[in-house]
PATILO-580721 format. One record per residue: x negated, y, z negated of N, C-alpha, C in turn. Coordinates in steps of 0.1 Angstrom, whole numbers, padded with zeros to 4 digits, always signed. Atoms other than C-alpha are relative to their C-alpha. Example, Ala and Ser with C-alpha at 12.3 -4.5 7.8 and 13.67 -1.06 7.14 Angstrom:
<rs>
-0009-0012+0000-0123-0045-0078-0009+0012+0000+0009-0011+0000-0137-0011-0071+0008+0011-0008
</rs>
This chain:
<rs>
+0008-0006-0010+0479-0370-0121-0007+0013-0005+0010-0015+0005+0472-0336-0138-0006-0003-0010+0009+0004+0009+0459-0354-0166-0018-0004+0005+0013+0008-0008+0433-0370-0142-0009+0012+0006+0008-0006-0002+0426-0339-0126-0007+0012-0010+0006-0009+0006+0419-0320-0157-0013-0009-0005+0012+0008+0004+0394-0346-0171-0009+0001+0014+0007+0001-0009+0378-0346-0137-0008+0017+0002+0010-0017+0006+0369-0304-0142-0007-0002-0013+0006+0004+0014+0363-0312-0175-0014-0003+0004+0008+0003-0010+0338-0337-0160-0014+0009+0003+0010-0007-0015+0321-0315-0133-0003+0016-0006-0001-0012+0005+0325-0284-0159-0016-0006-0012+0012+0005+0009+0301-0306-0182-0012+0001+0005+0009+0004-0007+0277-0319-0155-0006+0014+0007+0006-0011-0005+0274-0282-0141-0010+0008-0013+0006-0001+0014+0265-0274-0181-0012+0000-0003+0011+0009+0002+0241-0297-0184-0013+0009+0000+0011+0000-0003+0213-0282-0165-0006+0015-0005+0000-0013+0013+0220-0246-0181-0006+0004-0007+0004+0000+0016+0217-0257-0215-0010-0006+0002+0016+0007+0000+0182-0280-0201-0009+0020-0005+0006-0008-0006+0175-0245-0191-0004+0011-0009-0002-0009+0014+0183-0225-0223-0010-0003-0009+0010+0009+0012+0163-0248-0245-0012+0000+0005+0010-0005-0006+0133-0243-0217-0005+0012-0008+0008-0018+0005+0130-0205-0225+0001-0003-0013-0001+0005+0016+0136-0217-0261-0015-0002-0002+0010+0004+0004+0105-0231-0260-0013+0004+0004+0011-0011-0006+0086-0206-0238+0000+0009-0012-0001-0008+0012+0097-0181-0264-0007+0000-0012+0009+0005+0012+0083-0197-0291-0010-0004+0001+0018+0000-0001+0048-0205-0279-0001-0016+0007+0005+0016+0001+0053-0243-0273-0003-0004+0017+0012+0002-0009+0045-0240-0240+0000+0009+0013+0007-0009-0009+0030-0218-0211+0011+0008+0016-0004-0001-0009+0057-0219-0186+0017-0006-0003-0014+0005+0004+0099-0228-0185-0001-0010+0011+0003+0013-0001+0092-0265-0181+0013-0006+0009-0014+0007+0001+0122-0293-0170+0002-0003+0015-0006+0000-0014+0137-0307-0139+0012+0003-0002-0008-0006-0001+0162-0288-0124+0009-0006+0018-0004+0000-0013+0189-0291-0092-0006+0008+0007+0013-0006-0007+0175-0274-0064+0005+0017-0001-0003-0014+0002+0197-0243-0068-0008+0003-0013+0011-0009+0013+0181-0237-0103-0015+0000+0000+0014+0006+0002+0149-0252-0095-0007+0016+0005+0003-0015-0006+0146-0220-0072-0003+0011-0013+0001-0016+0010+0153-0194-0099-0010-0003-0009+0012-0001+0010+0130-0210-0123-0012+0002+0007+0015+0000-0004+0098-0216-0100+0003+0019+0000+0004-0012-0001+0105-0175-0093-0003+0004-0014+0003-0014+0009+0109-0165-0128-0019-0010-0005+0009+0008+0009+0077-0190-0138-0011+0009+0009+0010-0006-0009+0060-0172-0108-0003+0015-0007+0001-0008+0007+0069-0142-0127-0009+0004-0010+0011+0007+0011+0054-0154-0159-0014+0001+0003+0014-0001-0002+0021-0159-0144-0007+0011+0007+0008-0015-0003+0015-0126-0129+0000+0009-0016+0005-0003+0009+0023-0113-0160-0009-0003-0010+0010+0002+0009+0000-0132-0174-0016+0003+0005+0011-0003-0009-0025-0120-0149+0000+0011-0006+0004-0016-0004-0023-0085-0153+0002+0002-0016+0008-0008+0010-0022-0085-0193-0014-0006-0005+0013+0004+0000-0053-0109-0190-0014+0015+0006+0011-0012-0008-0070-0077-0168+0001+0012-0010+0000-0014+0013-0057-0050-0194-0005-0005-0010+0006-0002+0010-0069-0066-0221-0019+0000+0002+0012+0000+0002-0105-0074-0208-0006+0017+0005+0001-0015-0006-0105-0034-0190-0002+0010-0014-0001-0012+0012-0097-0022-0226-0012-0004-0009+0011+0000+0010-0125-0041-0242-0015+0006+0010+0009-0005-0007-0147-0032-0214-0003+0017-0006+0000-0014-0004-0141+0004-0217-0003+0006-0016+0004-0004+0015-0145+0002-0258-0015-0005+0002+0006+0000-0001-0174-0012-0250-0012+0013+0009+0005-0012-0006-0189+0015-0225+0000+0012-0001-0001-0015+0004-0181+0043-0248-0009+0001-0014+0011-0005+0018-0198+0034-0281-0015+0002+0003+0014-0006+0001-0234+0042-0269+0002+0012+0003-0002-0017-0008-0223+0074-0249+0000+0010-0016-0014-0010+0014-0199+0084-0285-0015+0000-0008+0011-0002+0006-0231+0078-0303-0015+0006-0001+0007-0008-0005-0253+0097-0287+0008+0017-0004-0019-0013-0002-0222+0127-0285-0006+0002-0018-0003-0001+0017-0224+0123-0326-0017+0003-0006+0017-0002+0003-0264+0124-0333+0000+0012+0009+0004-0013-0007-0264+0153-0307+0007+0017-0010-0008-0014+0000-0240+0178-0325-0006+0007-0013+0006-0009+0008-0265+0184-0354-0018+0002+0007+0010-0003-0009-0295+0188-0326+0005+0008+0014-0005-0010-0009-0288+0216-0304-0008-0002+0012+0009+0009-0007-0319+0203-0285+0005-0010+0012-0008+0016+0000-0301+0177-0276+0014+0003+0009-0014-0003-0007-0270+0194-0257-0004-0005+0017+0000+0009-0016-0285+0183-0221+0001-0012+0001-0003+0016+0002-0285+0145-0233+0013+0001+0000-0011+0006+0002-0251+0148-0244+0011+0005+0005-0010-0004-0015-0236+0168-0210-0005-0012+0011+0002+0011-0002-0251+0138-0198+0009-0013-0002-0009+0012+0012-0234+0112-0221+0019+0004+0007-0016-0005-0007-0200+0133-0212+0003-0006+0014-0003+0003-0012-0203+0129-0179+0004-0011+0009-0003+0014-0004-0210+0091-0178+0016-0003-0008-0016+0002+0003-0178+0088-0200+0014+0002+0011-0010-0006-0005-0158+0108-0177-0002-0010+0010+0002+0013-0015-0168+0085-0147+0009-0014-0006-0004+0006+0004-0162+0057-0171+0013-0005+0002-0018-0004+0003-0126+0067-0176+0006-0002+0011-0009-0003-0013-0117+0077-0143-0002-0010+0006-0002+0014-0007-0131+0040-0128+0011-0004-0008-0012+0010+0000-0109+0023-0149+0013+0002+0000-0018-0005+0001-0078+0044-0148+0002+0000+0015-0004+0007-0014-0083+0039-0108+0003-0011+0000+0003+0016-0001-0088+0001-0114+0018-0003-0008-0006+0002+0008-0059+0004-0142+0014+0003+0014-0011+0000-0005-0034+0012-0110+0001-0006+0009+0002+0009-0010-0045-0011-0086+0014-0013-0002-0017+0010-0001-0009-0033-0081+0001-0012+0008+0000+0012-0007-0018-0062-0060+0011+0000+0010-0011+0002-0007+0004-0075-0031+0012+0002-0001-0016-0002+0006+0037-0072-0050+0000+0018+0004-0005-0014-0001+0031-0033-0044-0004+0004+0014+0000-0004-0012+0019-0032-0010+0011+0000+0008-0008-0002-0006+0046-0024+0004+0005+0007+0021+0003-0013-0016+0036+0000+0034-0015-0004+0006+0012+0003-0004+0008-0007+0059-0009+0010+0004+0005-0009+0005-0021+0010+0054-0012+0003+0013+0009-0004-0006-0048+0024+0079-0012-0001-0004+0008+0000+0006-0076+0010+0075-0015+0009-0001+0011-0003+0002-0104+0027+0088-0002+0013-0005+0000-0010+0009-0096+0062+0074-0007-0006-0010+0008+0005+0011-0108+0045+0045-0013-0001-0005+0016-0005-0002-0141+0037+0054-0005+0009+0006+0010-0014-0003-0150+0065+0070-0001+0008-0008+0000-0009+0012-0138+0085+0035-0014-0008-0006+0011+0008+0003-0164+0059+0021-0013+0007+0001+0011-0004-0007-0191+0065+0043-0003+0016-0003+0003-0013+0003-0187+0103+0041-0006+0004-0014+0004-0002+0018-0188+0105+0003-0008-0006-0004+0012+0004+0007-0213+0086-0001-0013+0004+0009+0012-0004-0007-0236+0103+0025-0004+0012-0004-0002-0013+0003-0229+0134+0004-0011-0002-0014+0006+0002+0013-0249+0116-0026-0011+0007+0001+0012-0005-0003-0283+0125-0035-0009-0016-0002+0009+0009-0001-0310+0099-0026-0014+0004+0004+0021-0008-0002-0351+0104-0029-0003-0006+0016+0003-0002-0019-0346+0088+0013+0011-0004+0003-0014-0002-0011-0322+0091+0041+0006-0014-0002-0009+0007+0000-0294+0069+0043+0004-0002+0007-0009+0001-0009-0279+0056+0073+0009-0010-0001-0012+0013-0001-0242+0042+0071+0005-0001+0009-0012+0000-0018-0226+0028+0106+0013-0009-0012-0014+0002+0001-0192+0020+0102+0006-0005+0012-0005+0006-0010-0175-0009+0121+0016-0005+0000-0011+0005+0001-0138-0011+0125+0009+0005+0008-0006-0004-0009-0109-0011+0150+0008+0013-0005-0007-0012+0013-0091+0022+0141+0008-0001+0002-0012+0003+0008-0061+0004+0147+0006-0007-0006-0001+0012+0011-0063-0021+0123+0006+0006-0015-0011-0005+0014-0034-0017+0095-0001-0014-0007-0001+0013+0007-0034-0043+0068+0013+0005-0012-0006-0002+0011-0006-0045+0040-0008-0002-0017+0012+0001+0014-0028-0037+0009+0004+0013-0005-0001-0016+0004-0021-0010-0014-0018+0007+0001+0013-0009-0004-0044+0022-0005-0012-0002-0011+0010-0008+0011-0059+0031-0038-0009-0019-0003+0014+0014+0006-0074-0014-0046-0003-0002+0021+0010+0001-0004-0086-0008-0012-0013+0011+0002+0011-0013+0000-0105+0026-0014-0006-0007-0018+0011+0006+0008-0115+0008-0050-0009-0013+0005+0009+0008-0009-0126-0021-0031-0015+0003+0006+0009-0008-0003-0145-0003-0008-0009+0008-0007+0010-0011+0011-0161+0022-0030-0006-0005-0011+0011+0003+0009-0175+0001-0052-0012-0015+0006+0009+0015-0009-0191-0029-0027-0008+0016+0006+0003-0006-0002-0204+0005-0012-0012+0012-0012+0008-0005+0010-0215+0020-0046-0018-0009-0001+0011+0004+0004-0236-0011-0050-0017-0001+0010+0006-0001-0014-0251-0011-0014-0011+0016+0001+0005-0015-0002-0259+0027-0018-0013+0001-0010+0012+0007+0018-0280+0016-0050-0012-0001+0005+0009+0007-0002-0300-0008-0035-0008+0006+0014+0004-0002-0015-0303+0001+0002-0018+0008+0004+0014-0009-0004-0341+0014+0019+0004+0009+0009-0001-0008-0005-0325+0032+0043+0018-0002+0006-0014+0001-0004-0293+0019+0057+0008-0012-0002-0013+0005+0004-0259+0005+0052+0012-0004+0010-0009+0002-0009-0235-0013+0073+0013-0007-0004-0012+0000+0005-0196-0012+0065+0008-0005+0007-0016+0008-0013-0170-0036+0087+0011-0005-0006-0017+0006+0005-0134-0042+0085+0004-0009+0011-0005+0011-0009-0120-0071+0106+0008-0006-0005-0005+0012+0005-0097-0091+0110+0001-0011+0004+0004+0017-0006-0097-0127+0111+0010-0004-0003-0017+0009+0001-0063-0147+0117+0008+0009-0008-0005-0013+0010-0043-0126+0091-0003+0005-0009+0006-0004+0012-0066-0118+0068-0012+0011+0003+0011-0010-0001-0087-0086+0063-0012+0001-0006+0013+0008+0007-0123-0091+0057-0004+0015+0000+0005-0012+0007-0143-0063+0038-0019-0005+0001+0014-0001+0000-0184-0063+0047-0008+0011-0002+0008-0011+0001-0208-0043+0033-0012-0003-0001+0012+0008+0002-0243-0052+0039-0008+0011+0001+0012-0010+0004-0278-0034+0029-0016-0002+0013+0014+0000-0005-0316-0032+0043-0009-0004-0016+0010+0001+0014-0328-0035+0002-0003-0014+0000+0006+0011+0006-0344-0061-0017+0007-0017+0000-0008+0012+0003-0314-0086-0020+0000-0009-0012+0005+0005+0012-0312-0111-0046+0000-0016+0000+0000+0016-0001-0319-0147-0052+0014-0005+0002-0009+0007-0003-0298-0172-0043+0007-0004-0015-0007+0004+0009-0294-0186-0080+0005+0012-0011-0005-0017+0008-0284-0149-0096+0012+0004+0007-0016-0006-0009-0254-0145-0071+0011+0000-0008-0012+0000+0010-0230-0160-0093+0003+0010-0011+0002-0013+0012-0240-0139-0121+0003+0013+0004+0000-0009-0003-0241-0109-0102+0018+0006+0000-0011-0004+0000-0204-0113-0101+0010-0001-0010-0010+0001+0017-0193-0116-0142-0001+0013-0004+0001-0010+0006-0185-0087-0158-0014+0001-0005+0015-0006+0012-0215-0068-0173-0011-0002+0003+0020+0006-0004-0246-0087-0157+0000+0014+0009+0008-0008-0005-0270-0064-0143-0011-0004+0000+0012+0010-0003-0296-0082-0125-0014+0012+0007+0013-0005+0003-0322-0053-0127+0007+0014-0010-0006-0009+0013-0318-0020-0153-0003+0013+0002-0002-0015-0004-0324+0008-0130+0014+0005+0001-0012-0008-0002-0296+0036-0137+0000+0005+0018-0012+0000+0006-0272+0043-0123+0008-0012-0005-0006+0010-0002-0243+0018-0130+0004-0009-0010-0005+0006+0011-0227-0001-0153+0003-0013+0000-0002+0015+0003-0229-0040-0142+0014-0005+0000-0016+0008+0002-0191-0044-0134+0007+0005+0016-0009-0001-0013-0186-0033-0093+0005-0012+0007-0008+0015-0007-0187-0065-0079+0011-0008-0011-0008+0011+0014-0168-0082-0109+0015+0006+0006-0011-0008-0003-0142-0053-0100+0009-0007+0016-0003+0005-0009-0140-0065-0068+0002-0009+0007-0006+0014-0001-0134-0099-0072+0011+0003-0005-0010+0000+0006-0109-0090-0095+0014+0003+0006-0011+0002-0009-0089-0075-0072+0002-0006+0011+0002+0007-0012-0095-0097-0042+0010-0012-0011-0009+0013+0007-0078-0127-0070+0015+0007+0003-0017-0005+0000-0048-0103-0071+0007-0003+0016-0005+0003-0011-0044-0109-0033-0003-0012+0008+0007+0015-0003-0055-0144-0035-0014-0002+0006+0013-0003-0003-0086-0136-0019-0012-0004-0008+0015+0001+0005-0122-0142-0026-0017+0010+0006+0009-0008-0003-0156-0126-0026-0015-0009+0001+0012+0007+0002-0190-0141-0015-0009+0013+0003+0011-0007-0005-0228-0129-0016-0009-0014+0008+0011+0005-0010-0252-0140+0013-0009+0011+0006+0009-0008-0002-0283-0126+0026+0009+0008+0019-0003-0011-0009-0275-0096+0054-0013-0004+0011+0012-0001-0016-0290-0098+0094-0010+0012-0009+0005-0015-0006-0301-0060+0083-0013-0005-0013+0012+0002+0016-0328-0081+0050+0009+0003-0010-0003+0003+0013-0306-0074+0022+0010-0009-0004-0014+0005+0002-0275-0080+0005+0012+0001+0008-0011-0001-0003-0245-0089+0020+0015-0007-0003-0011+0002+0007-0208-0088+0005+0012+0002+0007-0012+0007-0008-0179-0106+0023+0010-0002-0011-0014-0001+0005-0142-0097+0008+0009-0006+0007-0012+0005-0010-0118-0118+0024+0016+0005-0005-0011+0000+0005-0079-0108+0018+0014-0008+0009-0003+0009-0013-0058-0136+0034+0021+0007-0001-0015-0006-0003-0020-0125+0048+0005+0015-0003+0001-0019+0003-0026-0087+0047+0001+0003+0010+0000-0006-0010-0028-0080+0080+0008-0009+0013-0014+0000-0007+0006-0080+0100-0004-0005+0015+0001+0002-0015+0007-0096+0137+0002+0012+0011-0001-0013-0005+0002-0070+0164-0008+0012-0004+0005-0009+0005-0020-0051+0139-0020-0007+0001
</rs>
């Protein structure tokens, strides 16, 4: 009888093993490149821990997919400035071009070192107020200089809290508003809502707008669908980019007010009751 019940741990000592060692030889092969994710059927107790760590996995692979295109971005956006900077310093002439050149650098920098701390859902932690937000928006950008007046209305309940970290939505906002501010003839209209549990981001213009077949484009890094400064061809891009981090998406359609209008959706952000 104790013979029986040790072969029967034995057994159930093996069978518990088993899925372990499936499990060992998985990261085995994540490790070594052979493939994308720790593969394998699993019981449902392990099945759990792997889909988290595979869930893991793929954020990481989100977020060094974003640092590396941020860092080519940003080597990109400095070698005309740096070369200008370097032809200036034996032309004295030349020092207003290249407090110029500094200046766009320094901008440069400081978007993407904002953009570089934007944390997605995993860091929202605390619920955020939204419309402080846009009304910092609206203020600062009524402070710009423009050759005609500017009128921004601002539509949002001001007790609408969504779970979103502050700073990717003040980037959010501040750059659907940068591009608005651009184009605009005179005014600009900014709404926060929410729809079912998701917080929708609107920023619509009075300007020119843009064709229907250039929309897409308008939203890949780098395009710039006309070549008046200011701007650097990467707000909306930015702004999909973080709307992916919160599963979210971003469309362009034409605005009641004649121009552009850019619809941010962010779905499961905004808490019941809020």
């Amino acid at each position: 009888q104790t013979w029986a019940v040790t072969m029967i741990l034995l057994i159930l000592g093996l069978i518990a093993r088993a899925p372990l060692k499936g499990l060992e030889r998985a990261a085995q092969r994540y490790r070594a490149g052979e493939t994308a994710s720790i593969e394998g059927p699993y019981p449902a107790e392990i099945d759990s821990v792997v889909t988290s760590l595979n869930e893991m996995i793929g954020q990481n692979d989100r977020l060094v997919e974003r640092t590396r295109r941020y860092i080519n971005k940003i080597a990109h956006d400095l070698k005309h400035p740096l070369a200008v900077l370097r032809n200036a310093l034996d032309q004295p002439a030349d020092r207003p071009i290249a407090e110029k050149r500094i200046a766009a650098m320094a901008e440069t920098i400081d978007r993407y070192a904002n953009l570089a701390s934007a944390i997605g859902p995993e860091g929202a932690k605390k619920l955020v107020d939204v419309y402080p937000v846009l009304a910092d928006a609206r203020d600062g950008f009524a402070l710009l200089y423009r050759p005609t007046p500017l009128t921004i209305d601002v539509s949002c309940d001001e007790n609408l809290r969504a779970r979103i970290a502050r700073q990717d939505l003040d980037a959010i906002v501040t750059n659907l508003m940068s591009n608005a501010h651009k184009h605009a003839n005179g005014r600009v209209q900014l709404t926060a809502q929410r729809e079912g549990d998701s917080l929708t981001i609107m920023v619509e213009d009075d300007g020119p707008g843009i064709a229907n077949d250039t929309k897409e484009r308008a939203l890949l890094w780098g395009e710039r669908l006309d070549t008046a400064p200011p701007g650097t061809g990467f707000g909306l891009a930015i702004v999909r980019d973080l709307a992916e981090l919160y599963d979210g998406d971003i469309a362009l359609d034409s605005a009641p007010l004649g121009g552009l209008r850019v619809r941010a959706s962010f779905p499961a952000v905004v808490p019941q009751g809020n």
